[in-house]
TIMIMI-638415 format. One record per residue (C-alpha): residue number from 1; x, y, z. Coordinates in nm, 3 decimals. Example, Ala and Ser with C-alpha at 12.3 -4.5 7.8 and 13.67 -1.06 7.14 Angstrom:
<vexkes>
     i        xx        yy        zz
     1     1.230    -0.450     0.780
     2     1.367    -0.106     0.714
</vexkes>
This chain:
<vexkes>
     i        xx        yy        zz
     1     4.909     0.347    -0.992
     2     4.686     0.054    -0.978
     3     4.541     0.006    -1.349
     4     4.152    -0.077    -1.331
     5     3.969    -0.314    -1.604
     6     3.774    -0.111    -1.799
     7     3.500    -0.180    -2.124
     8     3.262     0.045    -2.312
     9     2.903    -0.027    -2.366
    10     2.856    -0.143    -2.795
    11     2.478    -0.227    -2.784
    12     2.152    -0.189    -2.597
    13     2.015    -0.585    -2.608
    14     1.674    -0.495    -2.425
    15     1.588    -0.145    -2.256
    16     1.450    -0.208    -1.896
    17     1.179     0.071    -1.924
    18     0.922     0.068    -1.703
    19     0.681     0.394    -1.607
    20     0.861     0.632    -1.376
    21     0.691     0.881    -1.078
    22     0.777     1.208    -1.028
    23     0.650     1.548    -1.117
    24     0.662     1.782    -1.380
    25     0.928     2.088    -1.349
    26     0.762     2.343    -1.169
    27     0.953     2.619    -1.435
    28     0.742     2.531    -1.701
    29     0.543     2.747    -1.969
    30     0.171     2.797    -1.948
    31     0.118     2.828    -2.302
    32     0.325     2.532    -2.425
    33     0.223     2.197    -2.450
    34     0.592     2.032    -2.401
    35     0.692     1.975    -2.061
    36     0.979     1.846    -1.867
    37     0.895     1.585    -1.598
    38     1.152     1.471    -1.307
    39     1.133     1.140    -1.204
    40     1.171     1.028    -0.825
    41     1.462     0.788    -0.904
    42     1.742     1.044    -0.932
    43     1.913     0.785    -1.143
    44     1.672     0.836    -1.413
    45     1.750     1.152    -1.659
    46     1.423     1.381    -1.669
    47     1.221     1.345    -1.995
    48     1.032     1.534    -2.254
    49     0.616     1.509    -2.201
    50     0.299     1.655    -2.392
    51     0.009     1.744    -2.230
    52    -0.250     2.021    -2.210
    53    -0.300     1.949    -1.853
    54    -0.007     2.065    -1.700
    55    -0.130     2.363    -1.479
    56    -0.364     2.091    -1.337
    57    -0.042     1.872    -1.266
    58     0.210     2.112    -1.144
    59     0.187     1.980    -0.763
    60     0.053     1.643    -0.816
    61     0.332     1.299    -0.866
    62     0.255     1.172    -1.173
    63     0.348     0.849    -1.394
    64     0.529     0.898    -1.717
    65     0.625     0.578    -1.962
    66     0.927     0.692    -2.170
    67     0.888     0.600    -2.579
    68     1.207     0.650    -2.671
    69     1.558     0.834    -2.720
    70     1.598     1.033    -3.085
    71     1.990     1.010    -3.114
    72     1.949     1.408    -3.110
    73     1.786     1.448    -2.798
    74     1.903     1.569    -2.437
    75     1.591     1.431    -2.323
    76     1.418     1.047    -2.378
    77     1.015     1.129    -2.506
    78     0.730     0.964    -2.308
    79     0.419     1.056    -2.221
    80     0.201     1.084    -1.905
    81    -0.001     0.770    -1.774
    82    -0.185     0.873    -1.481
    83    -0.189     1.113    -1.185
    84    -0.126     0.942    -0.827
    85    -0.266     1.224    -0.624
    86    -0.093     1.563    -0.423
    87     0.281     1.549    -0.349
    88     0.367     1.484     0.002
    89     0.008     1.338     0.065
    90     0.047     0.990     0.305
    91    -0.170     0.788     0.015
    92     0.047     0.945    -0.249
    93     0.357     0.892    -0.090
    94     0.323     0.541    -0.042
    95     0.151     0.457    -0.361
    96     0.473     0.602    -0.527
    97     0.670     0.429    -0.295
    98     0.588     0.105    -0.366
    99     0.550     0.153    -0.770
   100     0.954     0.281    -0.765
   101     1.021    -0.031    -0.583
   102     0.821    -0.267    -0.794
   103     0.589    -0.393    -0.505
   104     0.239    -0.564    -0.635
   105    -0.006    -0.438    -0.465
   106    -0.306    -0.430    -0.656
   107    -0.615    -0.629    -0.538
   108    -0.649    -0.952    -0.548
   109    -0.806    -1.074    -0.877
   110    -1.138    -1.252    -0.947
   111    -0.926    -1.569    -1.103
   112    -0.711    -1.567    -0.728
   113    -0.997    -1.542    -0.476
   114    -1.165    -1.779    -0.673
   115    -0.925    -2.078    -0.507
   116    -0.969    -1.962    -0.166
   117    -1.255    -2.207     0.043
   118    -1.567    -2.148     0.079
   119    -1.693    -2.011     0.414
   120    -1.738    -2.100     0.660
   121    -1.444    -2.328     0.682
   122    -1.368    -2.610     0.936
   123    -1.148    -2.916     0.979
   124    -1.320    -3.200     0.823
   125    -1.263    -3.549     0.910
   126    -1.053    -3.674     0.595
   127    -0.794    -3.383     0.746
   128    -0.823    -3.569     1.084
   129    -0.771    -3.889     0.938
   130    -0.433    -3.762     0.766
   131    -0.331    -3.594     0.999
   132    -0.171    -3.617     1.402
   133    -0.396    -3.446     1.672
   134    -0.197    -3.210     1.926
   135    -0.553    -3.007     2.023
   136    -0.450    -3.132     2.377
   137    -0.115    -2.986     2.371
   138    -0.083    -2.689     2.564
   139     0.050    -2.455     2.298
   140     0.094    -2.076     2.242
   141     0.208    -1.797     2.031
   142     0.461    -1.510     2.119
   143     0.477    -1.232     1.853
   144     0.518    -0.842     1.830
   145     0.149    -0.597     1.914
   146    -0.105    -0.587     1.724
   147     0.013    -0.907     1.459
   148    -0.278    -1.082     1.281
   149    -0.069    -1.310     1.080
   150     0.067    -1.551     1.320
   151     0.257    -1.765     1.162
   152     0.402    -2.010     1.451
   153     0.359    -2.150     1.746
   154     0.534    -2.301     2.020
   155     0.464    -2.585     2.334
   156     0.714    -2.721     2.541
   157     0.612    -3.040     2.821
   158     0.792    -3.291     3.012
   159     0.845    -3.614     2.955
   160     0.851    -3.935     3.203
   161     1.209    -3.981     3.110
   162     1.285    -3.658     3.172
   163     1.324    -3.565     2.878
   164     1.186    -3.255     2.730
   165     0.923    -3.257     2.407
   166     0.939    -2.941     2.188
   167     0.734    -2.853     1.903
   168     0.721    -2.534     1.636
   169     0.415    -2.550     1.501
   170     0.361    -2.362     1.159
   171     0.087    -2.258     0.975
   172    -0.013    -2.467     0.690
   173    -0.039    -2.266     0.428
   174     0.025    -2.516     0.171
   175    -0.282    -2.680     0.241
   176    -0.441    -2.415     0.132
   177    -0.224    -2.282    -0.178
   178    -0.195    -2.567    -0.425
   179     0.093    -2.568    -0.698
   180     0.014    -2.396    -1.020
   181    -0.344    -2.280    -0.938
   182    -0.378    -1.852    -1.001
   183    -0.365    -1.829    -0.626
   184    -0.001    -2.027    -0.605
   185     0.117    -1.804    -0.894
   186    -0.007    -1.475    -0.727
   187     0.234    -1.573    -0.409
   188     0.517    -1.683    -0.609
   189     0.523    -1.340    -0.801
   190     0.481    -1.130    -0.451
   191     0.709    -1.365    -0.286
   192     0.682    -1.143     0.037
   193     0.471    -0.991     0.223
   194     0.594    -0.624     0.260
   195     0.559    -0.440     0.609
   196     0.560    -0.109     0.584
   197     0.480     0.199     0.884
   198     0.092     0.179     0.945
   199     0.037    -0.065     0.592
   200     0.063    -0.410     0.539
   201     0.082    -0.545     0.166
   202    -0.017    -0.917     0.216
   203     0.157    -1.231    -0.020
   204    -0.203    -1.448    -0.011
   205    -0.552    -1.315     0.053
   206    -0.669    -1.195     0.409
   207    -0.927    -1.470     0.427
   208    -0.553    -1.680     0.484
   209    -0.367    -1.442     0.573
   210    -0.522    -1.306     0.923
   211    -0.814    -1.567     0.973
   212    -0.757    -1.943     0.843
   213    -0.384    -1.986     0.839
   214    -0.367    -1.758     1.124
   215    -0.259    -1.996     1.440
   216    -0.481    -1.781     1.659
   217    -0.586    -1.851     2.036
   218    -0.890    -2.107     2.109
   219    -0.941    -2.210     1.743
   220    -0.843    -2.535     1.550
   221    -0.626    -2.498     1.278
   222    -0.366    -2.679     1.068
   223    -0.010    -2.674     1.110
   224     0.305    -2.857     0.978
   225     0.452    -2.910     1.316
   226     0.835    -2.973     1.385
   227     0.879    -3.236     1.748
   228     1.176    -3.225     1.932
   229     1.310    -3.473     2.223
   230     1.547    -3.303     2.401
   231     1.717    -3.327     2.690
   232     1.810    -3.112     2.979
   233     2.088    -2.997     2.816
   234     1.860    -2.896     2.467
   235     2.090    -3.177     2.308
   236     1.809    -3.349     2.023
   237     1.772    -3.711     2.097
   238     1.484    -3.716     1.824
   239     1.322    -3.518     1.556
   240     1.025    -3.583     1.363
   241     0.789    -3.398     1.128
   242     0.382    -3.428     1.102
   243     0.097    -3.216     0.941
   244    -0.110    -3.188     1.277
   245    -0.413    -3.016     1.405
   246    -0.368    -2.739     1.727
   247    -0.557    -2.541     1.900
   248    -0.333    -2.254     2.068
   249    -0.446    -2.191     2.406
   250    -0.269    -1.838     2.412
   251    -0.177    -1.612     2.150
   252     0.084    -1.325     2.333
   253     0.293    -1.033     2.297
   254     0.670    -1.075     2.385
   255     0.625    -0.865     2.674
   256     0.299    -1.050     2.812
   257     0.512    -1.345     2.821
   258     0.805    -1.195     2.959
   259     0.592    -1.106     3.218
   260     0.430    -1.461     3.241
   261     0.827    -1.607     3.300
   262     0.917    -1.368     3.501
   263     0.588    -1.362     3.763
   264     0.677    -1.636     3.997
   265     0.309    -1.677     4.105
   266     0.206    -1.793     3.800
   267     0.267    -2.167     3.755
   268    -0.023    -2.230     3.522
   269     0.027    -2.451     3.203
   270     0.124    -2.185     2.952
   271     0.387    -2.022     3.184
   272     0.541    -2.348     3.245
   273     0.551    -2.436     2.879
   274     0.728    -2.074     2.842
   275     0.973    -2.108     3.090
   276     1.097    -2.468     2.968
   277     1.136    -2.296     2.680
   278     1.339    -1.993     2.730
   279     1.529    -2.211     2.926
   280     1.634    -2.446     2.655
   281     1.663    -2.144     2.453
   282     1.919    -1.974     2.668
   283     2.132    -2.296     2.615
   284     2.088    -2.336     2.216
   285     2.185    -1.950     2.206
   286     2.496    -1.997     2.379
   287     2.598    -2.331     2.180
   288     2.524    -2.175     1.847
   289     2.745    -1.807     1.948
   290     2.998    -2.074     2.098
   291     3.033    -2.220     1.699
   292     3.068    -1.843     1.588
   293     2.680    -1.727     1.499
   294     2.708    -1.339     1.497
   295     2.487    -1.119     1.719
   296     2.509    -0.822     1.505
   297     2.292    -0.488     1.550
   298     2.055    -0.230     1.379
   299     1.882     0.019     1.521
   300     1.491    -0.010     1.430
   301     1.209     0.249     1.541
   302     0.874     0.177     1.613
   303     0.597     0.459     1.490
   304     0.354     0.525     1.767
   305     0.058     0.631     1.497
   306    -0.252     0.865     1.562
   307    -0.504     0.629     1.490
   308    -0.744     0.910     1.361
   309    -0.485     1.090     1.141
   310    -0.275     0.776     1.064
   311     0.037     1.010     1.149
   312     0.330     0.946     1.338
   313     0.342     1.077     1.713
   314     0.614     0.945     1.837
   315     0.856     0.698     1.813
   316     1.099     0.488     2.024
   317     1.363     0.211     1.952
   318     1.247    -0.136     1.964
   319     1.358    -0.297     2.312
   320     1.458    -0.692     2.265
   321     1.344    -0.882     2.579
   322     1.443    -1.267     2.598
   323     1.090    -1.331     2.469
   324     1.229    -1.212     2.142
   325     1.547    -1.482     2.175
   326     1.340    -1.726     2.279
   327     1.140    -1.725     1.959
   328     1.437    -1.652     1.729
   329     1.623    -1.950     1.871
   330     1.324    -2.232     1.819
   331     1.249    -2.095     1.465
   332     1.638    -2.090     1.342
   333     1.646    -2.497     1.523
   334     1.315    -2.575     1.306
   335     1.472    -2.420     1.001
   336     1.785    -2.601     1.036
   337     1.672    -2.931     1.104
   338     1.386    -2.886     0.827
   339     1.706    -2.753     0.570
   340     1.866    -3.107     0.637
   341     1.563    -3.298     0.603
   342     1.479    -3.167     0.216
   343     1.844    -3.176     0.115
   344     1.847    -3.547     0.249
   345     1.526    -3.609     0.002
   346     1.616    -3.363    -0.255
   347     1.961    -3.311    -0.276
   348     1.964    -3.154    -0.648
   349     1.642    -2.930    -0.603
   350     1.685    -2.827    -0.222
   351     1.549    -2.464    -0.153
   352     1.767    -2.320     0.113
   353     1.942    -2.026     0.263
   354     2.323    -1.929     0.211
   355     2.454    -1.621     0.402
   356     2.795    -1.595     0.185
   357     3.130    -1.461     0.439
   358     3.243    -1.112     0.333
   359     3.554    -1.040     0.150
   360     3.840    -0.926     0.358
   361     3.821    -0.580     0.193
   362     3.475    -0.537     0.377
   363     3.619    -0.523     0.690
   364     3.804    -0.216     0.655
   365     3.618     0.044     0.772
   366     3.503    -0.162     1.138
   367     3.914    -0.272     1.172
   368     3.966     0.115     1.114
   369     3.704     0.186     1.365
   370     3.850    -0.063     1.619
   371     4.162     0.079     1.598
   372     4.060     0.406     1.660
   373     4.025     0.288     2.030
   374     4.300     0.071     2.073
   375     4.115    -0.234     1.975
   376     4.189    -0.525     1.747
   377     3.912    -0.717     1.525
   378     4.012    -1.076     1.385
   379     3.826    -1.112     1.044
   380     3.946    -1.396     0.958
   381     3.644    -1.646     1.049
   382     3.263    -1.590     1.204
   383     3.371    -1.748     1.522
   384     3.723    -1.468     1.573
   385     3.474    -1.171     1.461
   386     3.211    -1.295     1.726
   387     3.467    -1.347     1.996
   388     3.630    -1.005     1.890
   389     3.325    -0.802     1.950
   390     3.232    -0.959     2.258
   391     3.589    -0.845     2.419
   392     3.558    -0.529     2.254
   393     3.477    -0.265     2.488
   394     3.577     0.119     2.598
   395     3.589     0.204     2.994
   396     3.347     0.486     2.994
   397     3.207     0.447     2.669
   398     2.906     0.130     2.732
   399     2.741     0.224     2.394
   400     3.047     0.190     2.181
   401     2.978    -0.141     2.180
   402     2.624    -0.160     2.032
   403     2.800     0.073     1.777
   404     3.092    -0.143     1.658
   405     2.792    -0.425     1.596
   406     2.617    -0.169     1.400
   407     2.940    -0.131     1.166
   408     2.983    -0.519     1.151
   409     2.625    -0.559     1.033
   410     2.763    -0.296     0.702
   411     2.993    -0.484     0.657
   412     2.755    -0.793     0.546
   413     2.694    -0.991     0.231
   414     2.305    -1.035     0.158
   415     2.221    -1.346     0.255
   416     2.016    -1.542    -0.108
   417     1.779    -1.801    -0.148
   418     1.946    -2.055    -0.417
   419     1.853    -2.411    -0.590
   420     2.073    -2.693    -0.406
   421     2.164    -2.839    -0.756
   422     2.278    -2.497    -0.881
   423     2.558    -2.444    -0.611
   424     2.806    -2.625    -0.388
   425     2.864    -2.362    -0.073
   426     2.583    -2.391     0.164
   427     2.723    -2.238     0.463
   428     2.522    -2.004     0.630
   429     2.854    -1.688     0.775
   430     2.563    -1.519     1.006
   431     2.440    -1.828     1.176
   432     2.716    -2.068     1.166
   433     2.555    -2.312     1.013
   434     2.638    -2.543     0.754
   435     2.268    -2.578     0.561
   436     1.977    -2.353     0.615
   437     1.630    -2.301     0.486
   438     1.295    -2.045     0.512
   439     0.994    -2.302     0.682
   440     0.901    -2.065     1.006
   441     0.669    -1.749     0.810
   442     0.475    -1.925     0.504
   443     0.231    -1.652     0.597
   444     0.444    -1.393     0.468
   445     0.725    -1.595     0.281
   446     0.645    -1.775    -0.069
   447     1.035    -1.954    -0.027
   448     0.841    -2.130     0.341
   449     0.544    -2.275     0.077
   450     0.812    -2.397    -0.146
   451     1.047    -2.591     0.164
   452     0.673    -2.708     0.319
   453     0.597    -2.904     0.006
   454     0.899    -3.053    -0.021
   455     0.921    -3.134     0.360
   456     0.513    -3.308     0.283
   457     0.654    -3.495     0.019
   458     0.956    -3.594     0.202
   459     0.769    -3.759     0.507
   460     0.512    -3.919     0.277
   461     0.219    -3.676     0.376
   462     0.186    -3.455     0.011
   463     0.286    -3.563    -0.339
   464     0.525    -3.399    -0.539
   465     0.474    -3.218    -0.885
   466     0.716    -3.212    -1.205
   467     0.837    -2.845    -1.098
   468     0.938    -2.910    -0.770
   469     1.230    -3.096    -0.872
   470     1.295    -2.921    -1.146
   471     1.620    -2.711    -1.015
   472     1.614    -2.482    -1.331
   473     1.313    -2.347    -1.247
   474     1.378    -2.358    -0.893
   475     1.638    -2.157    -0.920
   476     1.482    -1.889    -1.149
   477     1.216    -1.884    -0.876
   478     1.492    -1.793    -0.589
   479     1.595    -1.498    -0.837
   480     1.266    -1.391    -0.808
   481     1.234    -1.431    -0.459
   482     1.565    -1.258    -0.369
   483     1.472    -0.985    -0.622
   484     1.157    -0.941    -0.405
   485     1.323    -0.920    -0.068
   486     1.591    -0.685    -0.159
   487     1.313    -0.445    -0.269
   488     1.091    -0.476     0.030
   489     1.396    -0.370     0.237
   490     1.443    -0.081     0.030
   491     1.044    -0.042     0.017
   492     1.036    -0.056     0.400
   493     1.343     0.181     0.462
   494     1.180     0.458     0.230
   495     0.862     0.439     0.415
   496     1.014     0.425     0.771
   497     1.202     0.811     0.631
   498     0.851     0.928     0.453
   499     0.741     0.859     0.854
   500     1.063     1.014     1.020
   501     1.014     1.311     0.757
   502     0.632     1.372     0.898
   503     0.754     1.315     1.255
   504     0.993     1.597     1.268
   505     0.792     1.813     1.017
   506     0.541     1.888     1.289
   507     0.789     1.923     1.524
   508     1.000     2.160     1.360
   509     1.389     2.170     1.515
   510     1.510     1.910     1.744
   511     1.844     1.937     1.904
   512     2.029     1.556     1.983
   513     2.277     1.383     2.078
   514     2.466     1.128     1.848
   515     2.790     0.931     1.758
   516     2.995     0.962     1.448
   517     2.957     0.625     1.236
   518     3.158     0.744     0.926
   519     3.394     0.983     0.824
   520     3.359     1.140     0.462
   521     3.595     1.383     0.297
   522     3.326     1.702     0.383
   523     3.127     1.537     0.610
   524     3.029     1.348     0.921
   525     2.800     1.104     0.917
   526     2.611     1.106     1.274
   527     2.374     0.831     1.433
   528     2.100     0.943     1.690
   529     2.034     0.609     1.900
   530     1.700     0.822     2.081
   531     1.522     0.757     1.701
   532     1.743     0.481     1.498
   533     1.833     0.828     1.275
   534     2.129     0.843     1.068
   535     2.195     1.171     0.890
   536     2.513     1.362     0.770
   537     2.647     1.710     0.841
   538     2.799     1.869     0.549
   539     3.124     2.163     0.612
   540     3.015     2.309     0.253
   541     3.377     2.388     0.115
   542     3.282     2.445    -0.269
   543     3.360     2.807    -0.298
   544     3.696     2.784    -0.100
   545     3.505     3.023     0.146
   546     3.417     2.731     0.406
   547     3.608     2.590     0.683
   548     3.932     2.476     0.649
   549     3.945     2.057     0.539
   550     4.156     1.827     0.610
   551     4.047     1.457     0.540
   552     4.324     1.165     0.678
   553     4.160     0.848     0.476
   554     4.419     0.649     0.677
   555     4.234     0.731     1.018
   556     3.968     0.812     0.910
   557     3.977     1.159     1.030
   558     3.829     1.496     0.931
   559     4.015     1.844     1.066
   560     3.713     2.082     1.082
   561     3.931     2.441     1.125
   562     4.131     2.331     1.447
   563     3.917     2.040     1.547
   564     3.985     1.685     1.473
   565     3.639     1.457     1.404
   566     3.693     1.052     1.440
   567     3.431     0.792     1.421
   568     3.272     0.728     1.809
   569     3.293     1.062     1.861
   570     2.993     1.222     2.071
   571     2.807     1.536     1.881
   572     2.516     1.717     1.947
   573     2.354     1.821     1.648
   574     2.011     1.998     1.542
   575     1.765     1.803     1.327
   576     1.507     1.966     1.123
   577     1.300     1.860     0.756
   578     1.429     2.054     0.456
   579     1.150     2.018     0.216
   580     1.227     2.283    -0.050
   581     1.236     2.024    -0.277
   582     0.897     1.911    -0.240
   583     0.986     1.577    -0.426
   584     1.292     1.537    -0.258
   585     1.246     1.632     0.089
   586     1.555     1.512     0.310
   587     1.627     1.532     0.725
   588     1.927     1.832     0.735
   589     2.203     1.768     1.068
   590     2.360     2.073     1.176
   591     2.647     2.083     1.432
   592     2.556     2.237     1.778
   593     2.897     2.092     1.978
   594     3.167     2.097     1.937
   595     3.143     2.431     1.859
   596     3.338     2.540     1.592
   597     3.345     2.920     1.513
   598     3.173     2.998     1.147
   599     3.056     2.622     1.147
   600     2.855     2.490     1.457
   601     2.480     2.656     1.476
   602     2.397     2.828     1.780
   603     2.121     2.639     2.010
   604     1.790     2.724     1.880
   605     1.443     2.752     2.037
   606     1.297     2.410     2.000
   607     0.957     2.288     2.091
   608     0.839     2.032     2.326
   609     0.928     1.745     2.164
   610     1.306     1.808     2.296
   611     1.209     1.874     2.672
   612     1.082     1.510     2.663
   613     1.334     1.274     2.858
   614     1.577     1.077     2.686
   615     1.495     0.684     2.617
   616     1.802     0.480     2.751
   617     2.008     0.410     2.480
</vexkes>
């Protein structure tokens, strides 16, 4: 038996209390005063309250600040803060939401606005003098509906050598945000901007945000643009770097300029720029997969919201067009060359991007799942997992191999923002790249202000500032900022399932099909590609009264009674909103087929939402 290290905790150094939501017990006495109040965070032991209010607070979330822990007590003491409003309201919901995953998102303050310009704004000549004029150029922006913050945009023209010119143009925030002043600090703390369904909780002011750094259509603004010579081959014969003035000529959806490629009667100036482009992209995509960059995958839904009601009524997968790759490849080239150019000037206070490889032991459950059909996966470097999953494929089967991408993606490190000085392995697993950096959002991304004033300093266009090449506090800044990230994701994900929970509360039961992604000892975990849903299907065997269970860890394999559940397998399963715990409401999968007697559910009645036909998946 393999012995495990093991310690014991011999002192509390700080407590890491902060005030929790959640609601009081809904078993509690009228007459008393002492309460029991469950927090949200299940991780978080429920604690002892006084109040007189506590009829009034029964169904409301609530915040509670624990005081402390009498060495006697089941239960930490505290005492309630504030009331956020009805459980399972949107407002509510969200507002709790983002407290439990430490988003700021209180106004701005006096002290912050206070550093924003005066309107109305315009380019004054001592920018022009500083700075390169590209007005002329015939640039445009491609981004997803609806975006006000556009952070970048793109022109591509030909040269008389034949050459190609290519510039990513981004906004210039840091013009704007100067170091140390409230508004600077404000971003650094946020560090992101966090996207959630039907909300956006902006990093600067909206004044910057969607109006002055926003490189909208037919309007001058400032950029910090990145100028490629390339040839016809996208091979860089030159690279330079300038704060410049543009005026975007076009500011479109992916799909408007899909169309715009793709229309062969359009030969206008935009469209050309577009389709130089994509075509150049096409080529740096296939160089950087032919080093061993990773196209992974993750299913993401897009909420079609009632714009009265603000609820979800309907939703759909998001569909990539080459739009999208277009985009992604020019930003990952500017980021790149950008990541070389501050490590050349700064090599001990750098702020860039590592994307660390996984250990060999997170491999195991997608070489499992590979071998489950016959297939091999070879871990051993980016370039043999790449080349794996492109071969990897089941006659029959065309979506297993979206799904084996999907299990590669789990298998991930989290890629970090770190201090050059502080660390020695740069590499980048995901991209195959040896350095790279944040510059393309500094919209949205405090890291992108950082790299742009270290890029203006390093071309001769900003000066520099004792904490910029300080690495110790660089690198206590990239804590924060990967500290941030990690709990927008989480912020996002919980507000993409409060959505999915209203979407299939009004719709009561749904019946699906799905695919098996994991295999637990009582359960099957099952992925519905129509709505990027992952639930699990429980066989409840507590009382030794269930089905029959027999769990092969080796496969892995569950035996439901006589039938044998692997991962890949096809189910059809019901999906409804259990929300008897109104706190904790959860989606609940039940089997429909196979069917299983004393297990699978017979076919219900469902509404309209099911007679709907199926998006291609």
């Amino acid at each position: 038996m393999m012995q495990m290290p093991t310690g014991k905790v011999v002192a509390i150094i700080k407590r890491n209390w902060r005030p929790f939501c959640g609601m009081l017990n809904s078993s509690l006495i009228k007459e008393s005063t002492r309460h029991l109040f469950t927090p949200a965070d299940r991780r978080v032991p429920r604690i002892r309250i006084e109040t007189r209010q506590a009829a009034a607070l029964l169904s409301q979330r609530i915040m509670v600040a624990i005081d402390g822990w009498p060495r006697h007590s089941r239960y930490p003491h505290g005492h309630f803060v504030r009331s956020l409003g009805a459980a399972g309201d949107k407002e509510t919901e969200t507002e709790v939401l983002l407290l439990e995953h430490d988003v700021p998102h209180q106004d701005f303050s006096q002290a912050v606005l206070s550093f924003l310009p005066k309107m109305p704004w315009s380019i004054t000549p001592e920018d022009m003098a500083v700075r390169e004029d590209l007005r002329a150029l015939t640039v445009c922006s491609v981004d997803p509906p609806g975006c006000t913050d556009i952070d970048d945009a793109l022109h591509c023209k030909t040269l008389e050598n034949g050459n190609f010119e290519v510039g990513v143009h981004i906004a210039d925030v840091s013009h704007f945000i100067r170091p140390g002043n409230a508004l600077d600090l404000e971003a650094a703390n946020r560090g992101t901007t966090v996207y959630l369904c039907g909300r956006r909780i902006d990093m600067v002011p909206e004044l910057l945000s969607s109006n002055l750094c926003s490189l909208r259509s037919n309007v001058e603004r400032l950029a910090f643009s990145s100028i490629w010579e390339m040839d016809d081959k996208a091979n860089i014969v030159k690279t330079r770097f300038t704060k410049s003035v543009i005026n975007s000529k076009a500011s479109l959806t992916y799909a408007e300029a899909q169309l715009r490629i793709d229309d062969t009667n359009m030969n206008d100036d935009i469209t050309n720029s577009l389709r130089g482009l994509n075509k150049l992209a096409k080529i740096l995509k296939r160089r950087r997969i032919e080093k061993g960059a990773l196209t992974l995958s993750s299913l993401e839904v897009r909420f079609h919201i009632d714009s009265e009601t603000h609820d979800p009524i309907d939703l759909q997968t998001k569909e990539l067009m080459e739009t999208n790759s277009m985009v992604e490849e020019f930003m990952l080239l500017a980021n790149i060359s950008v990541a070389q150019k501050i490590y050349d000037e700064f090599s001990e206070c750098a702020l860039l991007r590592k994307h660390p490889a996984p250990p060999p032991s997170n491999y195991d459950i997608l070489n499992k799942a590979a071998q489950s059909k016959g297939l091999a996966i070879h871990t051993d470097s980016a370039k043999a997992l790449a080349d794996s999953l492109d071969m990897a494929k089941v006659d029959g089967f065309p979506y297993f191999n979206t799904l084996l991408r999907i299990l590669a993606t789990r298998c991930m490190m989290q890629a970090v923002y770190f201090c050059s000085g502080m660390d020695s392995n740069f590499h980048h697993y995901g991209l195959a790249s040896p350095i790279y950096t944040h510059f393309t959002s500094p919209i949205r991304r405090y890291s992108d202000i950082m790299v742009h004033r270290m890029l203006a300093v390093s071309i001769g266009a900003d000066c520099t500032y004792p904490d910029l090449t300080d690495k110790h506090k660089q690198s206590a800044l990239c804590n924060n900022l990967n500290y941030r990230h990690k709990m927008s994701q989480y912020a996002q994900r919980a507000s993409v399932a409060f959505h999915t929970q209203l979407f299939f509360k009004s719709r009561g039961i749904v019946n699906e099909e799905g695919f098996i992604l994991f295999v637990r000892k009582n359960a099957i975990i099952v992925l519905i590609p129509k709505f990027g849903l992952e639930g699990t299907v429980f066989f409840d065997n507590k009382d030794k009264t269930g089905p029959k269970l027999v769990f092969d860890e080796e496969g892995p394999s569950l035996m439901v009674e006589q039938h044998i559940f692997k991962i890949f397998d096809k189910v059809k399963v019901t999906i409804s909103l259990d929300d008897s715990n109104v706190q904790h409401q959860k989606i609940r999968m039940s089997l429909v087929e196979p069917e299983i007697p004393g297990v699978s559910v017979p076919v219900p009645e469902v509404g309209p939402m099911a007679k709907k036909p199926k998006l291609d998946v």
